[in-house]
RODO-2510 file (C-alpha; in nm, 4 decimals, decimal comma):
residues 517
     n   res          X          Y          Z
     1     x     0,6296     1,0854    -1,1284
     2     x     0,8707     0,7852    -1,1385
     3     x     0,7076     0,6248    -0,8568
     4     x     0,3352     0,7254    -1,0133
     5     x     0,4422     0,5550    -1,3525
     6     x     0,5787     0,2481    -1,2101
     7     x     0,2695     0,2162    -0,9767
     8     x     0,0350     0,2506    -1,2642
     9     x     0,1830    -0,0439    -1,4103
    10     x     0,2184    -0,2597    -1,1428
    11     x    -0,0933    -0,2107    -1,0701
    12     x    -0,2309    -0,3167    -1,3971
    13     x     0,0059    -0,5947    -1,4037
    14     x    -0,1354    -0,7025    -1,0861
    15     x    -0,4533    -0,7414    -1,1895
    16     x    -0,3853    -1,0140    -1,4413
    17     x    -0,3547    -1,2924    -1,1232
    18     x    -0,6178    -1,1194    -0,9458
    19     x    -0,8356    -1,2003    -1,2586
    20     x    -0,7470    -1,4825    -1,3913
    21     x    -0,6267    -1,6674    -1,0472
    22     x    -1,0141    -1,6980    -0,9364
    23     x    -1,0250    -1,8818    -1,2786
    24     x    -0,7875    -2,1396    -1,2148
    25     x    -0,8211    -2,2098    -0,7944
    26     x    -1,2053    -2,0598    -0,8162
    27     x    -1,2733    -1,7828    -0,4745
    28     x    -1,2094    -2,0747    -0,2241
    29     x    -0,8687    -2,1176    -0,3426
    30     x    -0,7998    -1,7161    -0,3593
    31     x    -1,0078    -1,7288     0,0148
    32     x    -0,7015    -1,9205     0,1336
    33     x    -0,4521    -1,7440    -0,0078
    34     x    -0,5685    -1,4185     0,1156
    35     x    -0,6352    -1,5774     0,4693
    36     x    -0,2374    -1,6590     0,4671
    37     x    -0,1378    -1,3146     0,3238
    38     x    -0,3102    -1,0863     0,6439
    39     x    -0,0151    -1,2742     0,8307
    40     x     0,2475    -1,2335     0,5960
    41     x     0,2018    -0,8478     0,6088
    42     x     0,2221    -0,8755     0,9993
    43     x     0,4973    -1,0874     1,0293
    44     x     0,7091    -0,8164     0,7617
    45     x     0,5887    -0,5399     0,9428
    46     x     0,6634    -0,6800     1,2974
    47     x     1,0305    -0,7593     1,1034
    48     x     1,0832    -0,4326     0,8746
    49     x     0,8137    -0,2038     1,0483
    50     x     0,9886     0,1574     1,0298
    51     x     1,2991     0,0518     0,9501
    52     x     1,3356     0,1410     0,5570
    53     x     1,1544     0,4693     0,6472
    54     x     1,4386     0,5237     0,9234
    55     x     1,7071     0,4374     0,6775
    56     x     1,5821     0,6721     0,4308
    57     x     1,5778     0,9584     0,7250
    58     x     1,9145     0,8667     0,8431
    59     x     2,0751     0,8190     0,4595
    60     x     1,9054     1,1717     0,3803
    61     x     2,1176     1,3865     0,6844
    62     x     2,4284     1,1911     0,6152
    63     x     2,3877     1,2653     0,2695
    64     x     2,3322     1,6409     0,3249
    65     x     2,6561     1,6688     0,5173
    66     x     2,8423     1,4446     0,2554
    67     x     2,9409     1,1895     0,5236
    68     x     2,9649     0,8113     0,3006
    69     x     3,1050     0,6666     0,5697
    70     x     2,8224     0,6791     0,7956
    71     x     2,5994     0,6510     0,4842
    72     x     2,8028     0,2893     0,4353
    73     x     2,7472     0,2060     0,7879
    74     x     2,3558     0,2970     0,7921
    75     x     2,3155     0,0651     0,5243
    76     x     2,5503    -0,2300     0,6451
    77     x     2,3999    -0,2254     0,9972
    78     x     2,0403    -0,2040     0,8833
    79     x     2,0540    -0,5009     0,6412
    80     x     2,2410    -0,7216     0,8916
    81     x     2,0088    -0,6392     1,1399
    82     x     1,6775    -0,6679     0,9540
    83     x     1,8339    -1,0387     0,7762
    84     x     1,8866    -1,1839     1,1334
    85     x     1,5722    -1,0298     1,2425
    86     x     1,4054    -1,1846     0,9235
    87     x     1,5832    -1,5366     0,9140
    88     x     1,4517    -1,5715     1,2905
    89     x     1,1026    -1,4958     1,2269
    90     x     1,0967    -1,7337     0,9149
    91     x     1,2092    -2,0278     1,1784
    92     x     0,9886    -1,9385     1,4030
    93     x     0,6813    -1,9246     1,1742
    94     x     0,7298    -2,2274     0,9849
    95     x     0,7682    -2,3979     1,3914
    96     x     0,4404    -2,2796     1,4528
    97     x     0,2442    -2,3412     1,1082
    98     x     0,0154    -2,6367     1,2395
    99     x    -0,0748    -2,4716     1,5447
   100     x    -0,1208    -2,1739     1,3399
   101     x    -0,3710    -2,3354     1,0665
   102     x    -0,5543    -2,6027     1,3586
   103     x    -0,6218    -2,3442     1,6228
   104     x    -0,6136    -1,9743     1,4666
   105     x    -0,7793    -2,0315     1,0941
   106     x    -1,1068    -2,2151     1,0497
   107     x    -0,9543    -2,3520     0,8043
   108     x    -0,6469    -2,6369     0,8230
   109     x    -0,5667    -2,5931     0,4246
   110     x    -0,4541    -2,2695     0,4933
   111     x    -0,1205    -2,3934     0,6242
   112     x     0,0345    -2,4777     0,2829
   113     x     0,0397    -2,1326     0,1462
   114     x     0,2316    -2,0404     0,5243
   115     x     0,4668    -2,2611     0,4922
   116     x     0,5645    -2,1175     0,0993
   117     x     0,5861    -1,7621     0,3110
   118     x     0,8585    -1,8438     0,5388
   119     x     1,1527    -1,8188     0,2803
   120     x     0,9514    -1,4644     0,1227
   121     x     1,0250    -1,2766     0,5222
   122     x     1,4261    -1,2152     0,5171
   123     x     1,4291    -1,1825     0,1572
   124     x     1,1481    -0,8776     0,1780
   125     x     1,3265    -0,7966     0,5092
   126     x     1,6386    -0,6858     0,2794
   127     x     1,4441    -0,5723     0,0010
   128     x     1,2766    -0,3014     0,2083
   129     x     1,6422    -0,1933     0,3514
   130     x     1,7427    -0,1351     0,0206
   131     x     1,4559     0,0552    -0,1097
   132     x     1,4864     0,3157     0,1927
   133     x     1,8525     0,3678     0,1368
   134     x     1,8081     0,4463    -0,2646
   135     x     1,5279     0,6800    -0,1551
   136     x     1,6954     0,8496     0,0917
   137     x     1,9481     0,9002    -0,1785
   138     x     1,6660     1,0626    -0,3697
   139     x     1,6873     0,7994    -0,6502
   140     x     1,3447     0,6599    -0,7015
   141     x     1,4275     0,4577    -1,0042
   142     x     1,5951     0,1647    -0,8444
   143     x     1,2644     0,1309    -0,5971
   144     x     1,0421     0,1690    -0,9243
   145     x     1,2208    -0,1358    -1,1023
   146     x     1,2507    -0,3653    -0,8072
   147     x     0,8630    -0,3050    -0,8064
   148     x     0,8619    -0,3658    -1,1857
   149     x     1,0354    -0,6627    -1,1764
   150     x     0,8740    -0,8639    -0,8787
   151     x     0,5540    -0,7914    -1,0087
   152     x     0,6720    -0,9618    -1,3454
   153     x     0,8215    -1,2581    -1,1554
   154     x     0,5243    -1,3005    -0,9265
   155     x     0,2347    -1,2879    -1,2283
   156     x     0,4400    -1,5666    -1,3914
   157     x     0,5247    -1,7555    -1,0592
   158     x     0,2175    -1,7464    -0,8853
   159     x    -0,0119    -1,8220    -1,2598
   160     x     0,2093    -2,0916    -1,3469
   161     x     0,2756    -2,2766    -0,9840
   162     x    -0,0988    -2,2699    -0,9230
   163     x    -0,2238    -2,4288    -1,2187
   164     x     0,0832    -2,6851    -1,1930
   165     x    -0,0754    -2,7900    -0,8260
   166     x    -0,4315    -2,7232    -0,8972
   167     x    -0,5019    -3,1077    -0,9512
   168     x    -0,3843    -3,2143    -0,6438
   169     x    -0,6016    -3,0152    -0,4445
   170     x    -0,7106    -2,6483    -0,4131
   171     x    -0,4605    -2,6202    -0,0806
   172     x    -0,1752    -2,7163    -0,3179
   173     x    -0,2593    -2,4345    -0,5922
   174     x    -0,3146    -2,1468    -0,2891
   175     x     0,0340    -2,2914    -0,1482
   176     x     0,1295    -2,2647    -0,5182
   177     x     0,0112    -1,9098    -0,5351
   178     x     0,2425    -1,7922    -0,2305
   179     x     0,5598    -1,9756    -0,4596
   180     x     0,4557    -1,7262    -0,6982
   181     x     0,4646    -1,4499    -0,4121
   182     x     0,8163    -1,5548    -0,3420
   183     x     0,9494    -1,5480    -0,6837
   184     x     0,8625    -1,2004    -0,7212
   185     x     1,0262    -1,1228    -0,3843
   186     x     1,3748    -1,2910    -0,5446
   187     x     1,3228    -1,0920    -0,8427
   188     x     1,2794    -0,7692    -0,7027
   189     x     1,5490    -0,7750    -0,4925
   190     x     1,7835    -0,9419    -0,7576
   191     x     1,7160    -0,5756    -0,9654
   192     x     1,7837    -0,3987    -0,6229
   193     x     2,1407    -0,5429    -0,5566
   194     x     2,2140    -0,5147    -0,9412
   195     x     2,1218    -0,1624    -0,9024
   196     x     2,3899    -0,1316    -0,5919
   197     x     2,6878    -0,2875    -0,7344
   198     x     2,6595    -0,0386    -1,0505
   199     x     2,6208     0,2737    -0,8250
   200     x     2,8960     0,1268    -0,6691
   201     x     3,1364     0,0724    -0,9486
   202     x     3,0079     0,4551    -1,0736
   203     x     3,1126     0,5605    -0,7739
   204     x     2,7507     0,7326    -0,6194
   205     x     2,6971     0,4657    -0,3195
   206     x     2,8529     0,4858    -0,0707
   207     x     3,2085     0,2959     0,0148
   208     x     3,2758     0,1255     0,4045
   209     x     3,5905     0,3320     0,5218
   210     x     3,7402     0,3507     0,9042
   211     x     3,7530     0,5922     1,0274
   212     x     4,0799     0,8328     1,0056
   213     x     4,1464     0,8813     1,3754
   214     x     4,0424     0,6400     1,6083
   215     x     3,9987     0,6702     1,9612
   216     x     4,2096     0,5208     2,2186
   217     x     4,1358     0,1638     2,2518
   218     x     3,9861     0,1287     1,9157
   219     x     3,6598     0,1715     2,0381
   220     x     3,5056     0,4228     1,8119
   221     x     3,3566     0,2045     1,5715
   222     x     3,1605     0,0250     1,7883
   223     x     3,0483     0,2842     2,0026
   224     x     2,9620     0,4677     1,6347
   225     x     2,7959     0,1269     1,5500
   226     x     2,6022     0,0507     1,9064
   227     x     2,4622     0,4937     1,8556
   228     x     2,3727     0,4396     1,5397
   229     x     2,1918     0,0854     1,6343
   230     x     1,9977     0,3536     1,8830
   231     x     1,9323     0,5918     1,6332
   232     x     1,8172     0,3482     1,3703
   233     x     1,5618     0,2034     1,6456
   234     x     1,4525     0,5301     1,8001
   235     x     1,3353     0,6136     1,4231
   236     x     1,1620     0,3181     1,3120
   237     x     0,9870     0,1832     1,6706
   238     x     0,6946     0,4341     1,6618
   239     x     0,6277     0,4026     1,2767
   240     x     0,6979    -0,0088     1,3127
   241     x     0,4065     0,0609     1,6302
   242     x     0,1591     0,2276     1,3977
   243     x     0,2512     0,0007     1,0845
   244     x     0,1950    -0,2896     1,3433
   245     x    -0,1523    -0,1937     1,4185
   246     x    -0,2800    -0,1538     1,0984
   247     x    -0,1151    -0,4836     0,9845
   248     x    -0,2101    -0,6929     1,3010
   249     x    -0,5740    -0,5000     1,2487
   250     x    -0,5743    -0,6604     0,8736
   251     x    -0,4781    -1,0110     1,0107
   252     x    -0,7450    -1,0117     1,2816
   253     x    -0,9875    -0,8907     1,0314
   254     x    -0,8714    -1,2064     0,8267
   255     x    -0,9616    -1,4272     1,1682
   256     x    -1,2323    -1,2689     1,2779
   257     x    -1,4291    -1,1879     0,9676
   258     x    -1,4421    -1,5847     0,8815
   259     x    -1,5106    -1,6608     1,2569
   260     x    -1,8452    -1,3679     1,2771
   261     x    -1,9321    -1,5242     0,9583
   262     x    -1,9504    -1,9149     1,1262
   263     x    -2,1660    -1,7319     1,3960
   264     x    -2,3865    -1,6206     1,1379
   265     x    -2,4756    -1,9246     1,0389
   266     x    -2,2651    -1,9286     0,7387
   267     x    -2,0220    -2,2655     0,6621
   268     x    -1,6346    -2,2656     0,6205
   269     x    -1,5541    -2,2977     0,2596
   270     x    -1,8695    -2,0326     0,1738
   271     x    -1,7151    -1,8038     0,4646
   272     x    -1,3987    -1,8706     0,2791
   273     x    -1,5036    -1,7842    -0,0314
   274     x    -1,6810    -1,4701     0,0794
   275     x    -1,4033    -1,3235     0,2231
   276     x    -1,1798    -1,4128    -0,0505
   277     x    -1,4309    -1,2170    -0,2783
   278     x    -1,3770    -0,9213    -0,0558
   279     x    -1,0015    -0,9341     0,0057
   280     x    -0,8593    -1,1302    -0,2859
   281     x    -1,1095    -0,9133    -0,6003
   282     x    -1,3130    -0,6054    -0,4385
   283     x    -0,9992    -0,4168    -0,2458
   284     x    -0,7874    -0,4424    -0,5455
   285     x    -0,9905    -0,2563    -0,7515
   286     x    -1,1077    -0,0035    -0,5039
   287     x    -0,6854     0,0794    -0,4091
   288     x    -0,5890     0,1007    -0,7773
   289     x    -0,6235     0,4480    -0,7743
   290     x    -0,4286     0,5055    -0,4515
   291     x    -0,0861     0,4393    -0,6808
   292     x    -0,0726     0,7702    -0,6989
   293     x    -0,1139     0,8749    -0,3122
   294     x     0,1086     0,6112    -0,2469
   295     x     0,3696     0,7967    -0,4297
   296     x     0,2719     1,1193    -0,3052
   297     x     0,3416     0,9897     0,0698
   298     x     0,7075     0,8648    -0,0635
   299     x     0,7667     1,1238    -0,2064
   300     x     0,6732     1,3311     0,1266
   301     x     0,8638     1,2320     0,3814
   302     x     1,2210     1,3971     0,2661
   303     x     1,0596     1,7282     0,1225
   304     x     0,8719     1,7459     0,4505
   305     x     1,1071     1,6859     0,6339
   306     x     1,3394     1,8544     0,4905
   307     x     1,0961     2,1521     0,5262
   308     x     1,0591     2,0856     0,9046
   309     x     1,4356     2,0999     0,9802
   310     x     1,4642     2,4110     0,8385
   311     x     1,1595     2,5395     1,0295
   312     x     1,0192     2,6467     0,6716
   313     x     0,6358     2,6341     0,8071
   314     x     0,5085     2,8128     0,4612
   315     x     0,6959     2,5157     0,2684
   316     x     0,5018     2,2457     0,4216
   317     x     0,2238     2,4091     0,4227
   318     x     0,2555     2,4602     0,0569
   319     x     0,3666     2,1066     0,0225
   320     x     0,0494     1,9505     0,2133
   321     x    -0,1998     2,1525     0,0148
   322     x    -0,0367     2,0641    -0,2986
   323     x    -0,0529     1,6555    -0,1923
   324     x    -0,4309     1,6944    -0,1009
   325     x    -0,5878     1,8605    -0,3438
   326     x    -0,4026     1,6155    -0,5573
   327     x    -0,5476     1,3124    -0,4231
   328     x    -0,8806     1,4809    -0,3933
   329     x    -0,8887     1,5717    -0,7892
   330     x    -0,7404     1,2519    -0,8857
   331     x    -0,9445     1,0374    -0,6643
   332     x    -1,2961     1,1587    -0,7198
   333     x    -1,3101     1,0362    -1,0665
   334     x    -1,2174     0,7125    -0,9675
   335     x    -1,4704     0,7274    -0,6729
   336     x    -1,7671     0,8206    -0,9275
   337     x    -1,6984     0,4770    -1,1543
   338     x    -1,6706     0,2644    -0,8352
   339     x    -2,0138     0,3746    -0,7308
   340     x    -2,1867     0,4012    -1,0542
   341     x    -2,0390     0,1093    -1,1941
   342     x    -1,9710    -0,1232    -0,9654
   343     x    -2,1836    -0,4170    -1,1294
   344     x    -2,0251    -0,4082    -1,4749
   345     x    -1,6851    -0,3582    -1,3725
   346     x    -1,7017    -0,7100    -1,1074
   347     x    -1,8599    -0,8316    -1,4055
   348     x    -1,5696    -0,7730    -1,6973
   349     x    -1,2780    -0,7956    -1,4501
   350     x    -1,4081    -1,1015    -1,2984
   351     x    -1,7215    -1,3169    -1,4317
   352     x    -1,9107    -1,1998    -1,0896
   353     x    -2,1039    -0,8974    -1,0921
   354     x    -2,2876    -1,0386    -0,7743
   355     x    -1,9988    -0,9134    -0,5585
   356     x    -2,0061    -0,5552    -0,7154
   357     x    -2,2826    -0,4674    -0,3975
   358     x    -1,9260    -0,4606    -0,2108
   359     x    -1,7559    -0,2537    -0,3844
   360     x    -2,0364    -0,0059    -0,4338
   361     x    -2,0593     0,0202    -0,0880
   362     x    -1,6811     0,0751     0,0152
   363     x    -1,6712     0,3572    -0,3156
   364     x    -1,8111     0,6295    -0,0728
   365     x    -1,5284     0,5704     0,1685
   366     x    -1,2610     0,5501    -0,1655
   367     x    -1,1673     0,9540    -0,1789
   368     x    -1,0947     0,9164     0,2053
   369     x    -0,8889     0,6534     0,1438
   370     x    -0,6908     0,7902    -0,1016
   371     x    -0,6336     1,1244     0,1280
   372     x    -0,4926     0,8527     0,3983
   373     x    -0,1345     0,8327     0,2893
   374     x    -0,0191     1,1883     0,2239
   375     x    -0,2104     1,2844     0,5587
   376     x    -0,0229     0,9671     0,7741
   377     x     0,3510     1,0450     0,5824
   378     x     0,2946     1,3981     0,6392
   379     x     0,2292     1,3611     1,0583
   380     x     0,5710     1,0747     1,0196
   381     x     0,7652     1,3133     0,8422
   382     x     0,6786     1,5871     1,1200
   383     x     0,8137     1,3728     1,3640
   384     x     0,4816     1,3014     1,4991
   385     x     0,4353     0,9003     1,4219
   386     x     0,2566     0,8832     1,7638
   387     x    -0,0430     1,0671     1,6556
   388     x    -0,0567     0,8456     1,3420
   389     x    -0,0555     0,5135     1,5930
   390     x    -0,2674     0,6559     1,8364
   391     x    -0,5392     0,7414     1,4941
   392     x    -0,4735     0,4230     1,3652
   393     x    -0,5362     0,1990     1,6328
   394     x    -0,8443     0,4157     1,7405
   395     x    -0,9818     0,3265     1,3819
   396     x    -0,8726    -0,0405     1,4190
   397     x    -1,0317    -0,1319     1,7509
   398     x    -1,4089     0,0352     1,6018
   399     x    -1,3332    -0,0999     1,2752
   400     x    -1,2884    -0,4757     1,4460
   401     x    -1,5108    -0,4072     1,7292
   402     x    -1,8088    -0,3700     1,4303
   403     x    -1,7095    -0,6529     1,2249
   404     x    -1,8087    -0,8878     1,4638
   405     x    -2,1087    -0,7308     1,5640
   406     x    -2,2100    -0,6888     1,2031
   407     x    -2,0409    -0,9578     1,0574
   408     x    -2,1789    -1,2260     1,3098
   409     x    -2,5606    -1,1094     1,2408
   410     x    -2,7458    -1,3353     0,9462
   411     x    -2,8897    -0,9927     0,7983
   412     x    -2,5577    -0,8484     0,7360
   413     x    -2,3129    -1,1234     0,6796
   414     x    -1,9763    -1,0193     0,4702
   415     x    -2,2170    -0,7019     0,4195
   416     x    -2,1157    -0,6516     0,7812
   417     x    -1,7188    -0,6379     0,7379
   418     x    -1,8127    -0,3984     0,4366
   419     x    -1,9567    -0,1193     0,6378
   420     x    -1,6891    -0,1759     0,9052
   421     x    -1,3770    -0,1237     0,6465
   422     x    -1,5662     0,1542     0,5293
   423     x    -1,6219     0,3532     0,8626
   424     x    -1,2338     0,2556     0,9510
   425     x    -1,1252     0,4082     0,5883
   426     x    -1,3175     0,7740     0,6954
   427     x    -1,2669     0,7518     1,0522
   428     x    -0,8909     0,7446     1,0113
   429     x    -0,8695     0,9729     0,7630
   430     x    -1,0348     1,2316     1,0045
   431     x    -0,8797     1,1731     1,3001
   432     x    -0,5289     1,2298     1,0774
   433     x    -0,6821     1,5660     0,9129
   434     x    -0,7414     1,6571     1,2889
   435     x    -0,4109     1,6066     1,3891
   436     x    -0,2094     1,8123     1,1202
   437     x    -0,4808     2,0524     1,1956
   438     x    -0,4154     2,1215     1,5168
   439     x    -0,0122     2,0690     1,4854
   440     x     0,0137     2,3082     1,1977
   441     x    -0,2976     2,5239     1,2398
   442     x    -0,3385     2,3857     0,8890
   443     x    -0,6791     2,4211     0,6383
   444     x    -0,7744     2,4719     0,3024
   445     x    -1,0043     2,6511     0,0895
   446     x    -1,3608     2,5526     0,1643
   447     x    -1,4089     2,5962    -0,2070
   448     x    -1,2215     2,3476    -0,3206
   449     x    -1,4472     2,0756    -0,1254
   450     x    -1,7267     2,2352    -0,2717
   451     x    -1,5462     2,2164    -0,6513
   452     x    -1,4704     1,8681    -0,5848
   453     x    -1,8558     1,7930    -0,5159
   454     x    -1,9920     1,9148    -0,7839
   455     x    -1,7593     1,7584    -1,0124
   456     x    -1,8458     1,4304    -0,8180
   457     x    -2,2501     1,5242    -0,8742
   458     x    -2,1986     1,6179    -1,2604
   459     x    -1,9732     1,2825    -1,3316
   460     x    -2,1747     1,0420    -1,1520
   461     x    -2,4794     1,1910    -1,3700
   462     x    -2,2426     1,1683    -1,7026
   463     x    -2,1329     0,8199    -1,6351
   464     x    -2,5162     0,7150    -1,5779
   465     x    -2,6329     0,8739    -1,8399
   466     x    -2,3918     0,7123    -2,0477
   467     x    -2,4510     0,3669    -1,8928
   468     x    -2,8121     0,3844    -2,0448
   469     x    -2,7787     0,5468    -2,3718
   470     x    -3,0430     0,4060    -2,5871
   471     x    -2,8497     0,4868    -2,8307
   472     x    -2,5616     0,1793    -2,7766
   473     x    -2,6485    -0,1876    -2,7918
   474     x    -2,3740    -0,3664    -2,6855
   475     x    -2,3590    -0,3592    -2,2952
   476     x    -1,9312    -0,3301    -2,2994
   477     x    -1,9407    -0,0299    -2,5937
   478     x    -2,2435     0,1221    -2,3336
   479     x    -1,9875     0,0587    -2,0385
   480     x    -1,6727     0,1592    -2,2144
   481     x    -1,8385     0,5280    -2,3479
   482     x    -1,9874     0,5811    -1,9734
   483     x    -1,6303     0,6377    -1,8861
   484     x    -1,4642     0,8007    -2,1833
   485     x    -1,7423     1,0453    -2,1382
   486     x    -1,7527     1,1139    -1,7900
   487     x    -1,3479     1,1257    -1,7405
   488     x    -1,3713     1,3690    -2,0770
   489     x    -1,6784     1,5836    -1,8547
   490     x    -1,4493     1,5540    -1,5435
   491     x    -1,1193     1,6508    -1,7089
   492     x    -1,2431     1,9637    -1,9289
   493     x    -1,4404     2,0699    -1,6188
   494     x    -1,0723     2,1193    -1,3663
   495     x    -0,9883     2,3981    -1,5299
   496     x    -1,3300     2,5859    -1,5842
   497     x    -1,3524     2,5846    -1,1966
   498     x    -1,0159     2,6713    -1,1540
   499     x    -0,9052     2,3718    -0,9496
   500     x    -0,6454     2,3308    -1,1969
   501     x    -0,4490     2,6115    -1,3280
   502     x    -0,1054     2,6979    -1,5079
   503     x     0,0856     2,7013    -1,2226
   504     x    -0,0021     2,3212    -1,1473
   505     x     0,0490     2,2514    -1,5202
   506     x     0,4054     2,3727    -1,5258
   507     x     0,4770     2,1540    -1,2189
   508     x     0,4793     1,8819    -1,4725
   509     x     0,7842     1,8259    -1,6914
   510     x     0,5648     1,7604    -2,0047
   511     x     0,4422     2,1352    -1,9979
   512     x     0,7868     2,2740    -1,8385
   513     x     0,9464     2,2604    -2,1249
   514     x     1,2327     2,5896    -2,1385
   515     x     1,2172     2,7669    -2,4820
   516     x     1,2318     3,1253    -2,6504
   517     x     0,8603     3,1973    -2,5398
***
């Protein structure tokens, strides 16, 4: 629930540069931008990967047997490692940034907003250390105001540096809107080490301490230091390998979607702007919901795991029903207004309703995207991070493999890389439901799928029936009672067809209040 409310509002945050940035540097300034980020996210993943999941494993079992040293240590070793790691892959980026933006991009102005990302790679490198160890400590709130505050910082940073560079030139203002991405990054993990040193000082984090007896030679710390290197790698290389692939899968899409799109006939800054339209304004909006999945597969991995070292198969069994049919009921909403109302809502979020035929198209695929993350944490916290690479990079290579042979063809265009994201988005999410299926001889309730449909049928009816009431003259009053009267049909229906019940209702603290009664 911390992580959920935090989410929700970072995620509304977000959306005021993701509205009002096409504004200032128009969608071939966001177009280069987003062409910059794909790498970013590659480059942190090749640098972080699994490591704040492994440090949030490894801070969990040290925590369960009480041992601070080794808790201390985890955390010391991790950050040094992942700053070095970091600092070296800055250097090495910025080296390469005009053989990066002359030979990879189509575009040469997207070399400005690389060389503002250099500085953001150790500083997210730590961030991410941090985050894992407060988690594995079970304290979500230091995670939830890091996120707070770099959004803050990067809204204001990225706004304000962009429209101070816009005049001279729209390289300068997308350069100007990765400043604003590295503000945030300072100011997130300015609340994170704030957040140490008064755990510290309260005593809960952990304090470095020798150790009471070492062996002969004095070689026990290093030999506790070089194990626990071994540990901390053996964790975090398989889910680093399957975070790899889907972030080295998002920056070839970035490549190859603008290169299918030359072959089709289509020039560089339209290409640009296409795919900025796509990346930069439609995928925002269609992973808002998925704040609270996201928290759902944080959230996972200790319980589950937890769960799985006990050998408590009826727990996470429990546990991965629960997370489902949680995403399921709070997704399909969502998926119903994306569909129905794709138009209006390009339109009053961004000027454009044009580019709403994109997001109506990936809202089918929206409810299996939202399923995704408690499916993937689930198979990582059963030790099984293989399976999620090996389904991940499955759905990659088809979902690449079809953007260029949609992409590149005049008919399709950036209607091409639509259809591919969307078969990726399913195709993953099956191949993951297949996978706990078989490891856990896991299923649920036909019934519930069935539920879930016909709540999807009777909303998307509501919300287009409300969309052309006669009745309404103002198109935003027509769009605004659409939703307050399908989300009213939607949320009065749960618990006439029983998919929500008391039990569920007293998992929430609001209605698990102790009393008398």
């Amino acid at each position: 629930m911390i992580l959920l409310a935090a989410g929700i509002i970072n995620r509304l945050l977000g959306f005021i540069p993701r509205i009002v940035l096409p504004r200032v540097v128009g969608a071939e300034g966001v177009g280069l931008y987003q062409m910059a980020f794909p790498f970013l996210m590659l480059v942190l993943t090749l640098v972080t990967g699994g490591i704040p999941l492994a440090v949030a494993k490894l801070v969990a079992e040290a925590e369960s047997r009480r041992d601070k040293v080794r808790v201390a240590r985890i955390l010391r070793l991790s950050v040094l490692f992942t700053l070095l790691f970091g600092a070296a892959a800055a250097l090495a980026v910025l080296a390469l940034v005009p053989t990066l933006a002359g030979s990879l991009f189509t575009d040469r102005r997207v070399g400005y907003p690389l060389m503002w990302m250099c500085p953001i790679i150790p500083i997210a490198a730590v961030s991410s250390v941090l985050r894992g160890y407060f988690q594995g400590k079970q304290n979500m709130i230091p995670t939830a105001a890091s996120q707070l505050s770099e959004t803050l910082t990067r809204i204001v940073g990225m706004l304000v540096f962009s429209y101070l560079l816009l005049p001279y030139g729209i390289e300068y203002a997308a350069g100007g809107a990765m400043a604003g991405t590295l503000i945030g990054e300072v100011g997130g993990i300015a609340v994170l080490l704030l957040q140490f040193r008064r755990d510290r000082k309260r005593g809960r984090a952990a304090e470095p301490a020798e150790p009471s007896a070492p062996a002969a030679g004095g070689r026990t710390r290093y030999e506790g230091s070089k194990s626990l290197l071994t540990r901390l790698i053996q964790v975090s290389v398989p889910v680093t390998a399957s975070r790899l692939v889907g972030s080295f899968s998002y920056f070839i899409e970035s490549v190859l979607t603008v290169q299918s799109l030359a072959l089709a006939g289509i020039a560089a800054g339209a290409a640009t702007s296409q795919y900025g339209a796509l990346q930069g304004m439609i995928m925002p909006v269609l992973f808002l919901p998925g704040v609270l999945t996201y928290s759902l597969a944080v959230s996972l991995v200790p319980t589950l795991s937890e769960a799985n070292a006990r050998g408590d198969v009826k727990t996470i069994h429990s546990r991965l029903y629960q997370s489902i049919k949680l995403a399921l009921v709070s997704g399909a909403p969502f998926a119903v207004f994306l569909y129905v109302l794709a138009d209006p809502i390009c339109y009053y979020l961004y000027g454009d309703s044009e580019i709403g035929v994109m997001l109506k198209m990936l809202a089918p695929a929206a409810l299996f995207l939202y399923c995704q993350g408690p499916l993937q944490a689930s198979l990582q916290a059963l030790n099984q991070p293989g399976k999620a690479l090996v389904n991940t990079l499955i759905g990659s290579v088809v979902k690449l493999g079809l953007i260029f042979f949609l992409a590149s063809r005049p008919q399709f265009g950036i209607l091409g890389a639509v259809l591919a994201i969307s078969f990726n988005m399913m195709l993953v999410t099956i191949l993951h439901w297949n996978s706990l299926a078989r490891l856990l001889r896991f299923s649920m309730p036909s019934g519930d799928f069935l539920k879930v449909s016909l709540l999807i049928a009777v909303t998307g009816f509501i919300c287009k029936w409300g969309m052309d009431a006669p009745f309404i003259d103002s198109p935003l009053l027509r769009f605004l009672f659409a939703i307050t009267a399908a989300s009213a049909v939607y949320l009065f229906s749960l618990p006439l067809v029983r998919l929500i019940d008391r039990d569920d209702m007293r998992k929430l603290p609001l209605f698990n209040r102790r009393g008398p009664r």
